[in-house]
C-alpha positions in Angstrom: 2.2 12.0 8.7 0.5 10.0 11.2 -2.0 7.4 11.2 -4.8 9.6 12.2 -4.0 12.4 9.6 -3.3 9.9 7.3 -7.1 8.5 7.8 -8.3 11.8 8.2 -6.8 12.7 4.4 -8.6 9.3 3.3 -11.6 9.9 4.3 -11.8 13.5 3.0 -10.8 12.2 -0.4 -13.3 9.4 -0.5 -11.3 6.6 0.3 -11.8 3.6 2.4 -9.6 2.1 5.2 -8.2 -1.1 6.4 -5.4 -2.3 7.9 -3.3 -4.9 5.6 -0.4 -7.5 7.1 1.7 -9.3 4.9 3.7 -12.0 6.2 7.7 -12.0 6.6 9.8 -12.8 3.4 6.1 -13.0 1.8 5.3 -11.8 -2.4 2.5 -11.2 -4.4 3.5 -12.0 -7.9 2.1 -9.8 -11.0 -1.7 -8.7 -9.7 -4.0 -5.8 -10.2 -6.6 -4.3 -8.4 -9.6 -2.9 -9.2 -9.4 0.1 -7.0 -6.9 3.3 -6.7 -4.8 2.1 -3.5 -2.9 4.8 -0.9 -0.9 3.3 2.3 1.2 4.4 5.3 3.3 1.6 6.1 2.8 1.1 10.0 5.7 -1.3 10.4 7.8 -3.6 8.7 8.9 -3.0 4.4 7.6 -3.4 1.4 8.6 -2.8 -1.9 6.7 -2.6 -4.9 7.2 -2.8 -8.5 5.1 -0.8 -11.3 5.7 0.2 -14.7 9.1 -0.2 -14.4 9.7 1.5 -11.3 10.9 -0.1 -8.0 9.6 1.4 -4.7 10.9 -0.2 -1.3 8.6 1.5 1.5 9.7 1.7 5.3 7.5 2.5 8.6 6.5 6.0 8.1 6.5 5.9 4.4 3.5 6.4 1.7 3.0 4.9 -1.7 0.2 5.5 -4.3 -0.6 2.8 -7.0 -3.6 3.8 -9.1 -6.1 1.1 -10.2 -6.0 -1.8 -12.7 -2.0 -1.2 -12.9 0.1 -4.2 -12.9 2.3 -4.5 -10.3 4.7 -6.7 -7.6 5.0 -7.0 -4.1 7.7 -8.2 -1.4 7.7 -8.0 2.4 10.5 -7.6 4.4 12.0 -9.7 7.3 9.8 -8.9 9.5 6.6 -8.1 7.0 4.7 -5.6 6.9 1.8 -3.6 8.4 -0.1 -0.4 6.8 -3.0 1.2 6.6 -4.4 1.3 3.1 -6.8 3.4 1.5 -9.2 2.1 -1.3 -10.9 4.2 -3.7 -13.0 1.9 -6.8 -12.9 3.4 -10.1 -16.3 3.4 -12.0 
């Protein structure tokens, strides 16, 4: 998918999008957030940790993480940079 289709998809189910950069070698300890999050990862790696399961994301790749779970994150050598879609739950 690319990142028009991938916006295009957002937008048609309701959510909104921004472009996210993490810095190299960079983490986010154990967070939440209060929306349902969907990304295409532009460049760079991630890897994310929920519920048990470990997810390491390349350019090209998609990952889905719905709201208020608790959850990890590590960027690669050379960081990351995605386009994430935000939906807030009521």
């Amino acid at each position: 998918m690319n990142p028009q289709e991938f916006e295009q998809l957002m937008q048609k189910e309701g959510f909104e999008t921004v472009v996210v950069e993490r810095p190299a070698n960079g983490s986010l300890d154990l967070h939440t957030h209060p929306f349902a999050a969907r990304a295409l990862i532009l460049d760079g790696e991630i890897t994310i940790v929920a519920e048990g399961r470990t997810q390491h994301c390349r350019t090209g790749d998609t990952f889905a993480l719905d709201a208020n779970i608790p959850h990890t994150e590590v960027y690669g050598p050379t960081g990351v940079r995605y386009i994430a879609g935000r939906k807030h739950v009521e």
